[in-house]
N, C-alpha and C positions, 0 to 999 in steps of 0.2 A: 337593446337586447342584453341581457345578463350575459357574463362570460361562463365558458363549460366548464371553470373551475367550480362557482359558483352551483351551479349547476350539479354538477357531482354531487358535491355536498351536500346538498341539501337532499339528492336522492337518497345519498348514501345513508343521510339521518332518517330520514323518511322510513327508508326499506328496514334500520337497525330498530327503529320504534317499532312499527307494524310487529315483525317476528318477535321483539323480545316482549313487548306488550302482549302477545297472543302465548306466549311461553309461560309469561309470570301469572298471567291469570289460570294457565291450565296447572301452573304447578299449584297457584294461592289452592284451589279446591279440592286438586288431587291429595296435597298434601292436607290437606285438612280435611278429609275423609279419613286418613291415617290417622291422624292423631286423634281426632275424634274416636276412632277406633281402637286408639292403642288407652284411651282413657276409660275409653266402658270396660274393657279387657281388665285395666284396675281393679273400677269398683265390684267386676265379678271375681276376681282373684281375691282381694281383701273379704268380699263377703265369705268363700268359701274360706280364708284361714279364721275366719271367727268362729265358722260352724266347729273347723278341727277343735280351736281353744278350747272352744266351749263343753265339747264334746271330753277334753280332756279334764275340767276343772267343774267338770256337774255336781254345780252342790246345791244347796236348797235357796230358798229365793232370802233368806234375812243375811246368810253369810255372804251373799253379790251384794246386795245393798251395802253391809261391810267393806267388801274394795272398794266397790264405788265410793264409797266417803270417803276411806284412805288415799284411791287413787288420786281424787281433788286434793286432799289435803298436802299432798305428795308434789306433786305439780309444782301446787303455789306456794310450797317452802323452796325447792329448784330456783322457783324464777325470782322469787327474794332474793337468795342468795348471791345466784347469777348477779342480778342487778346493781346490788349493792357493794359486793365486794366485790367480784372478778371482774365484771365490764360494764362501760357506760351503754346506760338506755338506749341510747342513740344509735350505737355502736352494732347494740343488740338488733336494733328497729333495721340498718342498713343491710345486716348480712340478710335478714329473714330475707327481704326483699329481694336481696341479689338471688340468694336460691331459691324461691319460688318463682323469679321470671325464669330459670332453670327447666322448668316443664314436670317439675314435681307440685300437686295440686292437696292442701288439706284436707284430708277424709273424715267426714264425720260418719257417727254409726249407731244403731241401736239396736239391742236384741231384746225381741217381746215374746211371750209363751203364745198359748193361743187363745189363751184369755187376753189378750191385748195387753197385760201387766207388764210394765217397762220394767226390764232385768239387769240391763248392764247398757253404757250409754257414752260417748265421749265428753268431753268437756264441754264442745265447743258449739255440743248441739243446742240450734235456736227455738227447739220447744219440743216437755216432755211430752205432746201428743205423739201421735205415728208420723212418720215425713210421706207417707202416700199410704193408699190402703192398703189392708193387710192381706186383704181374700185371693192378691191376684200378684203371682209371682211376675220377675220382667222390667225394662227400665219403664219409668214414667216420668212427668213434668210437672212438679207442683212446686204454687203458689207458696211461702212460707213468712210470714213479716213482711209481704211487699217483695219480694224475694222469690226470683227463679230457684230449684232445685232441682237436678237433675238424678234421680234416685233410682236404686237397684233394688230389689225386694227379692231376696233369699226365704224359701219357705224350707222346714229341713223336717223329712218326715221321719228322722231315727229320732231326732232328740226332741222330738214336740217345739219347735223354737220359730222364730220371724225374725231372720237377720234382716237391715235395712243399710246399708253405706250411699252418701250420695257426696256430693257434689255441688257447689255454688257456681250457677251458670253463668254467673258475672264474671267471674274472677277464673270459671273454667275458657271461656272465649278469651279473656285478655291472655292469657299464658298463650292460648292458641296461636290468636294475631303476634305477638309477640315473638312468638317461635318461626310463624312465619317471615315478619316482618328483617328478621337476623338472615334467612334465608335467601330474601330476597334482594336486599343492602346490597350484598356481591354479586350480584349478575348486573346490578344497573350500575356501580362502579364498574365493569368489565365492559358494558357496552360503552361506559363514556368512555374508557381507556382504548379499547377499538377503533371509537370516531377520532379518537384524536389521531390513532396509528396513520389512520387512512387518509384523512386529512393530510401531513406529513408526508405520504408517499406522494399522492396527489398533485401538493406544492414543488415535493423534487419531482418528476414527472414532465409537469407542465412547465415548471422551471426552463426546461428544454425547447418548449415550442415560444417562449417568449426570447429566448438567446435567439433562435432560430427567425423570429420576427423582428429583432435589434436588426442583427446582421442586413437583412436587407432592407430596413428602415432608412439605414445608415448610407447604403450602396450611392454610388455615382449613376444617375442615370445612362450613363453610357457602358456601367458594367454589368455588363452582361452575361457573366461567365456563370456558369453551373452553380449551385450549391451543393457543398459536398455532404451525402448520405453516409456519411462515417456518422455510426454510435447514434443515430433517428431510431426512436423507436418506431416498431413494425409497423402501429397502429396510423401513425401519420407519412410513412416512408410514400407512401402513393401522392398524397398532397405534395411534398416536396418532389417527385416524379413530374408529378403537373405542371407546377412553377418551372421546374428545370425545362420542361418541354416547352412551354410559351417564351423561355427567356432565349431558347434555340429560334424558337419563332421568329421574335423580334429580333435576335441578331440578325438571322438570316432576311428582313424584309429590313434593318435599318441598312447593311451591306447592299440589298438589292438597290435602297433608293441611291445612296452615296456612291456605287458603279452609275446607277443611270443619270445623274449630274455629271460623274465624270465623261461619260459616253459623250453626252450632250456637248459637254462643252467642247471635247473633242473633235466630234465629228460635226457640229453647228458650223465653229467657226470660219472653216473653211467656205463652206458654201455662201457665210453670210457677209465675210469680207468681198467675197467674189462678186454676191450680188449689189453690196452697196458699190463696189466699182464700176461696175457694167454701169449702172444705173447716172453716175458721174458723168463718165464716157458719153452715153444717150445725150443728157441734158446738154452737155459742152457741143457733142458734134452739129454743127452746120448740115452736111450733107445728109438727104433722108435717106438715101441708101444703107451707109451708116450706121446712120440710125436706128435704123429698121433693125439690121445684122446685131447694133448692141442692144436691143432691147429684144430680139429672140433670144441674146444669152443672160438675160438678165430672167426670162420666161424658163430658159433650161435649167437657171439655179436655184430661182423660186421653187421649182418640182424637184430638184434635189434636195431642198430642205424638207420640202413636204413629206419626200420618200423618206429622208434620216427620221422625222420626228415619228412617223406610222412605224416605222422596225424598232426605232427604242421605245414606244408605248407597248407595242407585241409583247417586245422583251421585257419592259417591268411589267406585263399582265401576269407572267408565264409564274408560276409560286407552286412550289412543291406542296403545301397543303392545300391549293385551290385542287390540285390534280388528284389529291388522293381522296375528298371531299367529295368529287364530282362523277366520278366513274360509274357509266352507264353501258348499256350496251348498244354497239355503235353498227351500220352496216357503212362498209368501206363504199360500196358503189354508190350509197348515197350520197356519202359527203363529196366522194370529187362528183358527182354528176350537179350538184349544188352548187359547188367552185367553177362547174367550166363553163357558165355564160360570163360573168365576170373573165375571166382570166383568157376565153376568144376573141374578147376586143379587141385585147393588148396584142394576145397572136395575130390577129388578121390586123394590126397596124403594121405588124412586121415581117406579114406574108406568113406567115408559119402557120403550119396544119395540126390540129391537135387530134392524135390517133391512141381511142381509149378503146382498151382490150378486156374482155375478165370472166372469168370464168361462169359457167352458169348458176351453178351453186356453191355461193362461198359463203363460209360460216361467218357469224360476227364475230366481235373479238369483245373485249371491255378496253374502255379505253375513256377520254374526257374528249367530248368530242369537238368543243370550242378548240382545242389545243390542236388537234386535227386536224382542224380547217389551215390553223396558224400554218404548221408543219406542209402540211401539201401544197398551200397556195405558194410559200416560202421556195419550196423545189420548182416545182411547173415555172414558179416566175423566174427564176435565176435560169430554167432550162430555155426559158422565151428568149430572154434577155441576151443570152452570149450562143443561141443559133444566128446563125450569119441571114442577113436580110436580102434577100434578092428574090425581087419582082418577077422576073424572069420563070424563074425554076422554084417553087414554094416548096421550103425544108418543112420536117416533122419534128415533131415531138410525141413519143410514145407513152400513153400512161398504160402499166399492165397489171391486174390484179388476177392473181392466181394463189392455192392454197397448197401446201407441202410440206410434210412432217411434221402434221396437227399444227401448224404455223399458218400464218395467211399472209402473204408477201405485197407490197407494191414497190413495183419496176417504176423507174422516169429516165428516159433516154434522150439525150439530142441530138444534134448532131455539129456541135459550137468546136470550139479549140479544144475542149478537153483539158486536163491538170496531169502534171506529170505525177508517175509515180512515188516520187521521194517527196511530194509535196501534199498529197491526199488526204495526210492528217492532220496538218496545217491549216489546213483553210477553213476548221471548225474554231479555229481561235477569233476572238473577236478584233475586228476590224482589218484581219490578216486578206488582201486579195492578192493573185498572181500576178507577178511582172508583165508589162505587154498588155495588160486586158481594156479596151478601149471602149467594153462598156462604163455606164455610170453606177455604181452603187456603194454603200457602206462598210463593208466586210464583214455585217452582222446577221443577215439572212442564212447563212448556215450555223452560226454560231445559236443561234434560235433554234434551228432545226434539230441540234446534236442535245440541246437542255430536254426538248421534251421529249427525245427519244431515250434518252438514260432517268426520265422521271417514267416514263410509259415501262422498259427494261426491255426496249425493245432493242433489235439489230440494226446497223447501217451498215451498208459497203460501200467502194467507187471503184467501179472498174472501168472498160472499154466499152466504147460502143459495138453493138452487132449489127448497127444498119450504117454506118457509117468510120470512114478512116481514121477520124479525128474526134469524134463525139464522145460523151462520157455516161455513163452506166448507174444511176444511184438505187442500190436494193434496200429496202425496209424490210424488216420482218417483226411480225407482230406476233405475241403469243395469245389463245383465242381466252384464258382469262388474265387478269393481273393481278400478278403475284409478288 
């Protein structure tokens, strides 16, 4: 693919041809409709100062035949002269030339009675006939020695007379082209002087998106830091807008993957030296009883690992562009009525009642609703997990959906040990659980929970239980678009 400097350019010649091509042609005609017409205007000027001359100097026809011999003889002593003494031939031949491409044209002329009798005549006429007829005043186009003429025909009804001036069409067109050709010289030096200006800007210009293409040519793959929009012109400032955004991107997913190796190896470790101990233990004991007892804890640490590796896959699924990308409109009672056969198993392994409340009409919200499931199933399970098990007397857990100040709220209650209050906002940190808690799990199940409620803008609280002494309180509030 060509480059858009390229590109440019070539438009930019293109577009300055087209217009100045369509300029030089309308002036080539324009202007030579003028001239054309500032030449007839001539040969009618010149005929009517002949008619005045003539008019002043009416003498009989053998005294004109007199100038006329004199006038010739008069001439060609001048240009003897001229020639021989004052300047060189050459000399002579160069200037005529330079002032005739000047736009001044030799006029020949002759004035006849209306007997057609030739009275008075220039030098340099190419024959004593008539140069066009006599009967018909007006320019005409005659033949003359092979020879265009372009001629004027003065008829003059005071002084009986036939003025005639004309023109050699050859040499009246070369002046023309000539004239315009001087004309036209400077507009197409101005247009090459233009391409070239343009050209020049173009290179400084672009100049700037090639520095700007160095610069992260150059980059370490791991730098990922903004490019700075100082002095970008406006034209590409969006493009670098872009870049900068994808390079947030990739920070932000190269950070996610390097936390969840670190997670990992964190929170693995544990479970996995425990299990290859147990597992020792097993193989070494004698006694099946034993046995038996190390190889259910070798079963409790396999499901502990299993449970760490499902919260930190959750966690690296959870990506602030997947959420902003995905947003649908969700109805809340469907998603937990979807999550509670899954998630009654686990309660009825641990006696616990799952008691879902909600209003009859409650508005949707937008929201991503994969992230949803994550979030709910996240709470309900930590609410299972740390209500107290006993067979006896089967504890609850409350899920309640209700809607208030254009908000749509869900409630999760249990009725477990509860989190003190100095410690409430702590336990969204990752891998943070409270002292004392004898269930099993990671510390990362809220810290999950608190990401996609600050990508969603939603609210969380944790208060008290109301059905219970010791239980604890978790409210969501949703707002019904996302904003």
């Amino acid at each position: 693919m060509k480059s858009i400097k390229s590109l440019l350019l070539i438009y930019v010649f293109i577009a300055l041809a087209i217009i100045n091509t369509f300029y030089i042609v309308w002036s080539y005609y324009k202007n030579k409709d003028f001239i054309e017409s500032f030449y007839n205007v001539q040969l009618l000027s010149k005929a009517r100062d002949l008619n005045s001359i003539y008019s002043v100097i009416n003498v009989n026809k053998n005294i004109l035949k007199d100038i006329q011999k004199k006038l010739n003889l008069s001439v060609e002593a001048v240009a003897k002269t001229s020639l021989t003494e004052n300047i060189d031939q050459q000399e002579l031949t160069d200037t005529i030339k330079k002032y005739s491409k000047s736009g001044d044209l030799k006029t020949i002329f002759q004035i006849r009675n209306k007997q057609n009798e030739l009275l008075l005549y220039s030098r340099a006429n190419p024959t004593k006939n008539s140069l066009a007829p006599i009967d018909k005043a007006g320019f005409s186009t005659n033949i003359i020695d092979k020879k265009a003429w372009l001629v004027f025909t003065f008829i003059s009804s005071n002084n009986n007379i036939i003025i005639q001036v004309a023109h050699l069409e050859e040499t009246r067109q070369e002046t023309i082209q000539q004239l315009l050709v001087n004309k036209i010289i400077p507009i197409i030096i101005t247009i090459i002087l233009i391409f070239i200006i343009i050209m020049v800007l173009i290179n400084h210009f672009m100049n700037k998106v090639i520095i700007v293409s160095d610069k992260i040519s150059q980059r370490n793959p791991k730098n990922l830091a903004p490019i700075t929009e100082n002095n970008i012109p406006k034209e590409i400032l969006p493009l670098i807008k872009s870049i900068n955004n994808l390079f947030h991107i990739l920070q932000e997913t190269y950070d996610r993957e390097k936390k969840f190796n670190a997670d990992a190896a964190h929170e693995l470790r544990t479970p996995i030296a425990g299990l290859k101990l147990q597992t020792q233990i097993a193989l070494r004991e004698p006694n099946p009883d034993k046995q038996k007892h190390a190889l259910e804890q070798v079963i409790r640490s396999a499901g502990r690992c299993a449970h760490v590796i499902d919260q930190l896959l959750e966690l690296s699924k959870i990506s602030s562009t997947q959420m902003l990308n995905n947003i649908i409109n969700c109805d809340l009672k469907i998603v937990i009525a979807e999550l509670l056969p899954e998630l009654e198993l686990y309660a009825n392994h641990k006696n616990v009642i799952l008691q879902f409340l909600s209003d009859d009409k409650l508005p949707s919200i937008q929201a991503n609703k994969t992230s949803l499931s994550i979030l709910f199933r996240n709470i309900i399970d930590n609410a299972i997990r740390y209500t107290p098990n006993n067979p006896e007397n089967n504890q609850k857990v409350w899920i309640k959906l209700f809607s208030k100040n254009k908000k749509v709220f869900i409630e999760i209650t249990d009725s477990g040990p509860g989190i003190p209050k100095e410690l409430r906002m702590r336990v969204f940190d990752r891998f943070y659980r409270t002292l004392g808690t004898q269930e099993s799990g990671t510390g990362l199940g809220l810290s999950i929970v608190k990401k996609i409620i600050d990508l969603h803008k939603a609210t969380i609280e944790l208060d008290d239980s109301e059905y219970s002494k010791t239980g604890l309180k978790i409210t969501i509030g949703f707002n019904k678009k996302f904003s």
